[in-house]
DRENPA-3360 file (N, C-alpha, C; in nm, 2 decimals, always signed):
BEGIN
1 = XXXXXXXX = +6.83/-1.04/+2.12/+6.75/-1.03/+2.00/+6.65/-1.14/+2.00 ~ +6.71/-1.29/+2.04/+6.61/-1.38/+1.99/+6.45/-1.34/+2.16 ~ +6.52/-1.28/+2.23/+6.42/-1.25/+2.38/+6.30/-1.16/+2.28 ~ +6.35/-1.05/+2.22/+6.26/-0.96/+2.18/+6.18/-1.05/+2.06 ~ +6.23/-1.08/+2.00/+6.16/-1.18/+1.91/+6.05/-1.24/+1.95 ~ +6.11/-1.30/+2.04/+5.98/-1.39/+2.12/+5.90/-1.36/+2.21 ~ +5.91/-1.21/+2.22/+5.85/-1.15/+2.31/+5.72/-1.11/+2.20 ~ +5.80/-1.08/+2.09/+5.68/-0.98/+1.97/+5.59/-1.10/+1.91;
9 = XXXXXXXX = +5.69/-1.22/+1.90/+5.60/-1.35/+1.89/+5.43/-1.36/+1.95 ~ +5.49/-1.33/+2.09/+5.41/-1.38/+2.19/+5.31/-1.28/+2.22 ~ +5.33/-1.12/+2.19/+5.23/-1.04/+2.20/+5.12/-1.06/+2.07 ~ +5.25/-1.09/+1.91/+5.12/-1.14/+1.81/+5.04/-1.23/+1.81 ~ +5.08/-1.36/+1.89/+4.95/-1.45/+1.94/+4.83/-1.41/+2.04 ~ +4.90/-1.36/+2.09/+4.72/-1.24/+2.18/+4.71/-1.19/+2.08 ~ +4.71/-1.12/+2.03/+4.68/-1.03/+1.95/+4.56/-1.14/+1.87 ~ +4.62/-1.19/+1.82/+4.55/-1.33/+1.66/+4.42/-1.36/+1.78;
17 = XXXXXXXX = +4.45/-1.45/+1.91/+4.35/-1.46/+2.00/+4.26/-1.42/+1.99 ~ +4.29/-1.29/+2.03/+4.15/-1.19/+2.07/+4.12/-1.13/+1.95 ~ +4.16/-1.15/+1.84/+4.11/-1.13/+1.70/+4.01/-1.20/+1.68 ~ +4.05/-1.31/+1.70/+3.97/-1.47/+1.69/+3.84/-1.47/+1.81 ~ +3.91/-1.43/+1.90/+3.76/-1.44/+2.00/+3.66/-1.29/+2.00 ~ +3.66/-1.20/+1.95/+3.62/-1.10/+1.90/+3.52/-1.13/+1.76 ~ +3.59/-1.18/+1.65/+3.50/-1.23/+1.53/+3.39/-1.38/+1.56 ~ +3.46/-1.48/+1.65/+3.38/-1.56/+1.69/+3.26/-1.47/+1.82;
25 = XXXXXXXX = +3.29/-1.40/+1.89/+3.17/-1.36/+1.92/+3.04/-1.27/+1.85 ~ +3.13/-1.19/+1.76/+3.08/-1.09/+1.61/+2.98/-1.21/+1.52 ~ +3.02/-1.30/+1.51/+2.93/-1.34/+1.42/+2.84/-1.38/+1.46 ~ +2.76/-1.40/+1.52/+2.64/-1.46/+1.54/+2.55/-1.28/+1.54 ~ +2.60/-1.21/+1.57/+2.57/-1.06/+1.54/+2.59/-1.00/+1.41 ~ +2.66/-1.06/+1.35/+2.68/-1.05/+1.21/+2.54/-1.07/+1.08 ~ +2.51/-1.21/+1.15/+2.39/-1.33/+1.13/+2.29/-1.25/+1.15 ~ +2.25/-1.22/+1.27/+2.11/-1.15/+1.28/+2.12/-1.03/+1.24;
33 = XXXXXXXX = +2.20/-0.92/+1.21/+2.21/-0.81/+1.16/+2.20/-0.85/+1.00 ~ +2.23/-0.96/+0.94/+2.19/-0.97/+0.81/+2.06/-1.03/+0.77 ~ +2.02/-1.09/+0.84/+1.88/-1.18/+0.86/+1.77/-1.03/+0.86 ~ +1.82/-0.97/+1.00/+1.70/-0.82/+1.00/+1.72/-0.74/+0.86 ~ +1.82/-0.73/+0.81/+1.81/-0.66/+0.68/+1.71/-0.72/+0.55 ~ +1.73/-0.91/+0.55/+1.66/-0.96/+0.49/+1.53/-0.94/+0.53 ~ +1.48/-0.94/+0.63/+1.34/-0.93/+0.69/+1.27/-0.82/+0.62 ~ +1.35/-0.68/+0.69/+1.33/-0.54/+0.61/+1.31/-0.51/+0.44;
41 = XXXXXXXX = +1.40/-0.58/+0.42/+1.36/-0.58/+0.24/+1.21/-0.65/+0.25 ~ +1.26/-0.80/+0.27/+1.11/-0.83/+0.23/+0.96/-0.74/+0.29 ~ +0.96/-0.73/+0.41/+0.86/-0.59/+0.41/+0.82/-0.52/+0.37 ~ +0.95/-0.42/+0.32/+0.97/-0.33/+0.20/+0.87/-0.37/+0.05 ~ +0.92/-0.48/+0.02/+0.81/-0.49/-0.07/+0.73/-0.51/-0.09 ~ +0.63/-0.58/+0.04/+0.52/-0.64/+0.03/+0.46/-0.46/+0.07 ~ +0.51/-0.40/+0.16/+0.46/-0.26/+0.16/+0.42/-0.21/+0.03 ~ +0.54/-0.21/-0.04/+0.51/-0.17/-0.18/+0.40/-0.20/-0.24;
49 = XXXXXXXX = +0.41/-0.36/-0.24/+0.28/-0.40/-0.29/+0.18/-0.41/-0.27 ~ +0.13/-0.38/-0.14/-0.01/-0.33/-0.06/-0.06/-0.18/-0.13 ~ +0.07/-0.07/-0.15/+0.04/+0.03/-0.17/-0.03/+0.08/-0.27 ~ +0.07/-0.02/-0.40/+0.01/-0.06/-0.52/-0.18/-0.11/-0.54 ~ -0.16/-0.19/-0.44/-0.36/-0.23/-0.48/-0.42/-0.15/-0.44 ~ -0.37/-0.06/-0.29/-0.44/+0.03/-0.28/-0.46/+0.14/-0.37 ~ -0.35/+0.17/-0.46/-0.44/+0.27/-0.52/-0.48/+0.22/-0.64 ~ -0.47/+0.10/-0.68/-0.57/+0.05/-0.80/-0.73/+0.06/-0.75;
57 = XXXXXXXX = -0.67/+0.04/-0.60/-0.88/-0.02/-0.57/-0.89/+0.15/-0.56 ~ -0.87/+0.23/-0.51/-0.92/+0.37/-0.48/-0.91/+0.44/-0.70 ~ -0.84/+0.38/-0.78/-0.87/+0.39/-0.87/-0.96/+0.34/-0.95 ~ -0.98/+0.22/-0.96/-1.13/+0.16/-0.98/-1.26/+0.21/-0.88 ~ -1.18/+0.23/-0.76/-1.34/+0.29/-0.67/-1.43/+0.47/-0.76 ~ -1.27/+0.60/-0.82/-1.29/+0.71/-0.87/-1.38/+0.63/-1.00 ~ -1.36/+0.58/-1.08/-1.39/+0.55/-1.19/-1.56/+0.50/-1.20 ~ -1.58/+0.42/-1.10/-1.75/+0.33/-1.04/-1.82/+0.44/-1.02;
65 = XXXXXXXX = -1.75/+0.55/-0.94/-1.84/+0.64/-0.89/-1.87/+0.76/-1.00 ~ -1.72/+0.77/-1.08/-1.77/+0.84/-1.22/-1.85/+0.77/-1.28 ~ -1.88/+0.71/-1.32/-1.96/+0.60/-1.36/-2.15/+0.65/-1.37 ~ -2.12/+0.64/-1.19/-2.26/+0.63/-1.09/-2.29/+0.76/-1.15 ~ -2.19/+0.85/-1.11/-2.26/+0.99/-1.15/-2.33/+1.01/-1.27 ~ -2.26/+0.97/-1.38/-2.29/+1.00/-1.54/-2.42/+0.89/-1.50 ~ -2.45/+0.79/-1.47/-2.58/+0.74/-1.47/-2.71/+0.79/-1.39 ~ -2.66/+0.84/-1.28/-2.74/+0.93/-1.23/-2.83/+1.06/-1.30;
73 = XXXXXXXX = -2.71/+1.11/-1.37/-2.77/+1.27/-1.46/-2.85/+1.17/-1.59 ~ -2.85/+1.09/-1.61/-2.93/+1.04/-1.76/-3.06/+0.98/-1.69 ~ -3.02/+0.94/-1.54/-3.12/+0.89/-1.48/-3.24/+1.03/-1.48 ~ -3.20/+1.14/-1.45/-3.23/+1.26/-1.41/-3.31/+1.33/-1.50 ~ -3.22/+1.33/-1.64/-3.27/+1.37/-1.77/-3.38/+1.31/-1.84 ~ -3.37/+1.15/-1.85/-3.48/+1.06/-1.91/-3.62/+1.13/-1.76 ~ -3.62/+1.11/-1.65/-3.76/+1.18/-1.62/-3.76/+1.22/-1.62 ~ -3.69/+1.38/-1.67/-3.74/+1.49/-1.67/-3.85/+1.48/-1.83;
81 = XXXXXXXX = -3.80/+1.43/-1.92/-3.82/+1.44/-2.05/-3.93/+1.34/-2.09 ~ -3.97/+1.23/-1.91/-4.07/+1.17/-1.90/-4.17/+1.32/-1.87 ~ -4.17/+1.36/-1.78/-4.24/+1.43/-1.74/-4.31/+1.56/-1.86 ~ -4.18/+1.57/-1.98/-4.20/+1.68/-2.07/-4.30/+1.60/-2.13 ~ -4.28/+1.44/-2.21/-4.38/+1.43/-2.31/-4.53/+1.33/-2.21 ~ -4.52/+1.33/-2.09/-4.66/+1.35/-2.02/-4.75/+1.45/-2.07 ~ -4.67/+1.58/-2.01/-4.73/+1.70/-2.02/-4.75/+1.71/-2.22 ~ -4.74/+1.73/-2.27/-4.75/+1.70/-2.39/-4.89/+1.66/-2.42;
89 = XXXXXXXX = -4.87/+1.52/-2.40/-4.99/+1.39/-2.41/-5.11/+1.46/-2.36 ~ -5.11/+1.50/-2.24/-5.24/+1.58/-2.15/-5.28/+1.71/-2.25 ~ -5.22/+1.76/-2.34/-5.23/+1.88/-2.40/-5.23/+1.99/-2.35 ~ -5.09/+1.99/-2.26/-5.01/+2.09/-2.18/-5.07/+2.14/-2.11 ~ -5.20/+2.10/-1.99/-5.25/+2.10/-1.87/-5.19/+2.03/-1.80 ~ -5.16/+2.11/-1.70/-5.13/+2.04/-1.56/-5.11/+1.91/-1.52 ~ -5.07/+1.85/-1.44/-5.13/+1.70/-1.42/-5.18/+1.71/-1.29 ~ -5.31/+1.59/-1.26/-5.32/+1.60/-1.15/-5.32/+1.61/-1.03;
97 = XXXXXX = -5.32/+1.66/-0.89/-5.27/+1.56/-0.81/-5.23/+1.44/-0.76 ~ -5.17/+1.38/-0.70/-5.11/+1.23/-0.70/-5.23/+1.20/-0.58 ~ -5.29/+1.10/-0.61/-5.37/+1.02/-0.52/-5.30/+0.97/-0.39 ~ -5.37/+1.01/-0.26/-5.30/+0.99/-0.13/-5.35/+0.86/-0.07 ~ -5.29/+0.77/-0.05/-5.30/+0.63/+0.02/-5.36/+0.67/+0.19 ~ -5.46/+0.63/+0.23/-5.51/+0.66/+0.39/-5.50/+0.54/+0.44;
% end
């Protein structure tokens, strides 16, 4: 009895061993597998927050060009309505030709 005892003794201390030398090799694997996770998060958000300005700038960029356009057509309208009260002024004759620079 006390043989088998110490036999089962003796197998549980390998056992604890190679428990022990298994987690002491694991951790340093443990370490960089949590470190890469940390990395990845932070990534994660700065992606996020890249993504974010980009569409504020491509939203302020839609808006400038709305903008451009609506100034363009008033641009468009005021000479045309130059051109109306020209013709007007001349007492709705023609205007002349435009003098050519030689």
């Amino acid at each position: 009895l006390e043989m088998s005892l110490s036999d089962q003794e003796r197998r549980l201390l390998e056992k604890q061993l190679l428990v022990d030398q298994v987690t002491r090799l694991s951790q340093p694997l443990s370490e960089r597998a949590e470190n890469c996770q940390q990395d990845q998060l932070s990534l994660a958000k700065k992606l996020n927050e890249l993504r974010t300005q980009v569409i504020d700038s491509n939203q302020r960029m839609m808006a400038v060009s709305a903008e451009l356009s609506m100034k363009h057509a008033t641009a468009l309208s005021l000479q045309q309505e130059i051109k109306e009260k020209e013709f007007q002024v001349r007492g709705g004759s023609p205007s002349p030709p435009a003098p050519t620079i030689i």
